[in-house]
C-alpha positions in Angstrom: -24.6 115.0 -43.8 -26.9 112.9 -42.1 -24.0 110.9 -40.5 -21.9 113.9 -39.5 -25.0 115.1 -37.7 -25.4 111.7 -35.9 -22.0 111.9 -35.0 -21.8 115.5 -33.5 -24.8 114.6 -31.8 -22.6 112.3 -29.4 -20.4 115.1 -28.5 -21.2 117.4 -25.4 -19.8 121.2 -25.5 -20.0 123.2 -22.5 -20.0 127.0 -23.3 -18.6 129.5 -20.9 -19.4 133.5 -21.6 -20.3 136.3 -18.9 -22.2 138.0 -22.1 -25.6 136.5 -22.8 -25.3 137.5 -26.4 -22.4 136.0 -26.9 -23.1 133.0 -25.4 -26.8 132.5 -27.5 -24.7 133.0 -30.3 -22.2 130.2 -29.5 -25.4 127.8 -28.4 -26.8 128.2 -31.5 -23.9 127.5 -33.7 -23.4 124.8 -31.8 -26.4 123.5 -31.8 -26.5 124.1 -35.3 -23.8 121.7 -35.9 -25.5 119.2 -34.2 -23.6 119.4 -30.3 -25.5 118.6 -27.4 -24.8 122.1 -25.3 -24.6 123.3 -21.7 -24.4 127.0 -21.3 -22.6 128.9 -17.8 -22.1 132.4 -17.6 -19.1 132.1 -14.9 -15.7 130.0 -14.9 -16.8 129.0 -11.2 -19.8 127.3 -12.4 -18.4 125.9 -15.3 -16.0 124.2 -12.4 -18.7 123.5 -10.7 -20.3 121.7 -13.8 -17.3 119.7 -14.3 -17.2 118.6 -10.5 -14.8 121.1 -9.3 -15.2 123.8 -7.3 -12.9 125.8 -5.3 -11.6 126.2 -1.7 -11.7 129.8 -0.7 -11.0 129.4 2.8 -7.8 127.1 2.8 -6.2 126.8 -0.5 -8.2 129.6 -3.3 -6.1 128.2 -6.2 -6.7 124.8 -5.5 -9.5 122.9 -6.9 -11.1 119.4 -5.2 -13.7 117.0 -6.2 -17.5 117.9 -5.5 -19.2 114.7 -6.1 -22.7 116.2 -5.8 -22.1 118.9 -8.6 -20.4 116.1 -11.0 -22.1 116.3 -14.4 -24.0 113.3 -15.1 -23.3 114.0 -19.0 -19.9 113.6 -20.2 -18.0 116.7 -21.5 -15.8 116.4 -24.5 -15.2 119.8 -24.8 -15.0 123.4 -23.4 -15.3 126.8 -25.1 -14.5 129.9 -23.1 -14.3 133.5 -23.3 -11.0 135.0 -22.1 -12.5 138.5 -20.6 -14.8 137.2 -17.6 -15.0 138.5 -14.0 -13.8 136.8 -11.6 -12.3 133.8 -13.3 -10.9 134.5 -16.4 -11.0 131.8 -19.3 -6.9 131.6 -18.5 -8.0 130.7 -15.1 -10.1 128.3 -16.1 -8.1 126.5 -18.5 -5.0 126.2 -16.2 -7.6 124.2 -13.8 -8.8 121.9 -16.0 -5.2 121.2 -17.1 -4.2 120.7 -13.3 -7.2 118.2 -12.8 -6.1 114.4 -13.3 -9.7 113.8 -13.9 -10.0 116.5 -16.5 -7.0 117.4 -17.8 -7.7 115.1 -21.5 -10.8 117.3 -22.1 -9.9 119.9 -25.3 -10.5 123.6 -24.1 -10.7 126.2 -27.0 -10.6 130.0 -26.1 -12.6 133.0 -27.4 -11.6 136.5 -27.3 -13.2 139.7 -29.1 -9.1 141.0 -28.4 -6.2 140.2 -30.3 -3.5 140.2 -28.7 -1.0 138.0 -29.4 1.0 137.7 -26.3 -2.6 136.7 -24.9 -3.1 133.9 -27.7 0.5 132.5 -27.2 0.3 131.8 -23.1 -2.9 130.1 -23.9 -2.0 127.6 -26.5 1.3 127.2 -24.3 -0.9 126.3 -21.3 -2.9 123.6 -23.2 -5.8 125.8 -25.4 -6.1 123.6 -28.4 -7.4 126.7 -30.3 -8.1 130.5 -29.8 -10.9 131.7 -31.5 -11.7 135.7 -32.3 -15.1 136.9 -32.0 -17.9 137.2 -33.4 -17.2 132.9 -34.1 -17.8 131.7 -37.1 -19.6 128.5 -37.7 -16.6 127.9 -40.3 -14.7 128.0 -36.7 -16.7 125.4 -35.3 -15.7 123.2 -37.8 -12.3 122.8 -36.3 -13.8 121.5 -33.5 -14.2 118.0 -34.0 -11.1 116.7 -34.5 -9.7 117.7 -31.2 -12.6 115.7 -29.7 -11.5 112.5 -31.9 -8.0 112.7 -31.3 -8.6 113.1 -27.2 -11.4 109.8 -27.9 -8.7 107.9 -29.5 -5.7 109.3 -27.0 -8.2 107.8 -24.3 -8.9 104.4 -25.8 -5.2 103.5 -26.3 -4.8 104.4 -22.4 -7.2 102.4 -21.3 -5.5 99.0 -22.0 -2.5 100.5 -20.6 -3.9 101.3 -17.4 -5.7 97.7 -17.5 -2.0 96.0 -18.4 -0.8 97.9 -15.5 -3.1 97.1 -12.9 -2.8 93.5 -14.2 1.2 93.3 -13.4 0.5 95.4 -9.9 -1.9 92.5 -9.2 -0.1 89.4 -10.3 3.2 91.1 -8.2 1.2 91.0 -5.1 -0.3 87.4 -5.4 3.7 86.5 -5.6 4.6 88.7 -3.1 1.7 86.7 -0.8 3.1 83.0 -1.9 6.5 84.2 -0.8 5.1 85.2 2.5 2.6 82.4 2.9 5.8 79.7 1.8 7.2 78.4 5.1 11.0 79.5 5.0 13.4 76.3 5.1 16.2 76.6 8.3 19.4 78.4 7.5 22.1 76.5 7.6 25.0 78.0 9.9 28.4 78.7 7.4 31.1 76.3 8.2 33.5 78.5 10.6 30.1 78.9 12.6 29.6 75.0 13.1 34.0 74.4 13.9 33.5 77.4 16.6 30.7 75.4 18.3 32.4 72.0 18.0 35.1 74.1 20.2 32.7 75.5 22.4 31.2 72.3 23.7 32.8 70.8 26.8 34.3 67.7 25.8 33.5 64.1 27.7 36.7 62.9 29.4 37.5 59.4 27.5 37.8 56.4 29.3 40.8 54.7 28.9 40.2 51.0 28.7 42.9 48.5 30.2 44.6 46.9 27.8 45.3 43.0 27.8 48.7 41.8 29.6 50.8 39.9 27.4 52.0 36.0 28.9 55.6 37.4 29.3 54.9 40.6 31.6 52.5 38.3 34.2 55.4 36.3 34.4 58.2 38.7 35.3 55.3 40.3 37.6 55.1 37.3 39.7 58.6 36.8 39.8 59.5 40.3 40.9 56.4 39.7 43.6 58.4 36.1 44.4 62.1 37.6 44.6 60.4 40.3 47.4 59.0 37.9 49.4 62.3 35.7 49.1 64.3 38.8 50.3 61.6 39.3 52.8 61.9 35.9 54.6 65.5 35.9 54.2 65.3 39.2 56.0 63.2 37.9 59.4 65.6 34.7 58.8 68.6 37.0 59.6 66.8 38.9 62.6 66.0 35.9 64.7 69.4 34.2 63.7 70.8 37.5 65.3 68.5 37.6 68.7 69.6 33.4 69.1 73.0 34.6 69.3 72.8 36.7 71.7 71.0 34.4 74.6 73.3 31.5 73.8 76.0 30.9 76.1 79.9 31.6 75.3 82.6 30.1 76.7 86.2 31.7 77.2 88.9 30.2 79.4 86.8 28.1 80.7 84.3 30.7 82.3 81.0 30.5 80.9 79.6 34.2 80.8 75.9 34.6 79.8 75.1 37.8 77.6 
């Protein structure tokens, strides 16, 4: 017994009742069975508790963060009567279960009404019980295990999230070597590099005289011997032709000069 007490001792139970004799009654059941307990008569201060509240001006159904209402003791679970102004305990469960930050926290339901339409959209929304009033401490029994099995869902999602964050990390330190890795030159494909060969202008070659053989000389100089030959022979003729015409010729005896 002494154990158990320890135990329950570690868990925190936030109450939520507009009736104050309902909610002494729950305290001191609690409390009886060894639960540290907080006590709200509203489901906007139980938000408020929690470190939500709402914003009526822009978005009423939406609740946000309040860092300076944020409970400094950890909350393991929340009881909550259904029939509240204001915020009903349906209302209030549906906003814990939208909360990232909150949603894992077990949220049991009272009622002094049984109605079972009432008892199945609860559990549907998340409820993990749905208690019917006056509560029992025989109730409260059944409340522990939903705290242990949300401990336990918690510690196997811890070394998820840390695997997780791990891989995200390690991915951006490759990320960073691939950007910090100077990038080698790409090489141009093959068609690329014949296309440019194309394109270049293209030196004109030099042609490079080529050594006369022995027998072409010789036929050069006699082809440049046979012209002059033909030449001389030429001017030869031409004066031969001019003499002839200043020398004298005789016919019958009559010398006639041309």
């Amino acid at each position: 017994m002494g154990m158990a007490a320890a135990e329950s001792q570690q868990y925190h139970v936030l109450a939520v009742d507009d009736s104050i004799i309902d909610r002494k009654l729950i305290e001191r059941l609690l409390k009886t069975s060894s639960y540290q307990v907080t006590t709200v008569d509203s489901g906007s201060k139980a938000l408020e508790f929690l470190g939500l509240h709402e914003n009526d001006e822009s978005k009423p159904n939406t609740p946000c963060v309040s860092p300076k209402n944020h409970q400094e003791v950890e909350v393991n679970l929340v009881i909550t009567d259904y029939c509240m102004p204001g915020m009903t305990g349906y209302d209030l469960l549906k906003k814990i279960k939208e909360s990232s930050s909150l949603r894992n926290i077990p949220v049991v339901i009272m009622s002094s009404e049984n109605v079972p339409s009432r008892i199945t959209r609860c559990l549907e929304e998340g409820a993990e019980e749905f208690f019917l009033k006056p509560v029992r401490l025989a109730d409260l029994n059944r409340l522990k295990p939903h705290i242990k099995r949300t401990k336990l869902k918690e510690k196997q999602e811890t070394p998820e999230k840390v695997v997780e964050n791990s891989e995200e990390v390690q991915q951006q330190q490759q990320q960073q070597i691939q950007i910090d890795q100077p990038q080698a030159p790409q090489q141009q494909p093959l068609a690329q590099q014949q296309q440019f060969q194309i394109d270049q202008p293209q030196e004109p070659q030099q042609q490079i005289p080529q050594p006369q053989s022995e027998a072409t000389i010789e036929q050069q100089q006699q082809s440049l011997q046979q012209g002059n030959n033909n030449k001389r022979k030429t001017m030869e003729q031409g004066h031969s032709t001019e003499t002839d015409r200043t020398r004298p010729r005789y016919n019958s005896g009559i010398a006639t000069v041309v």
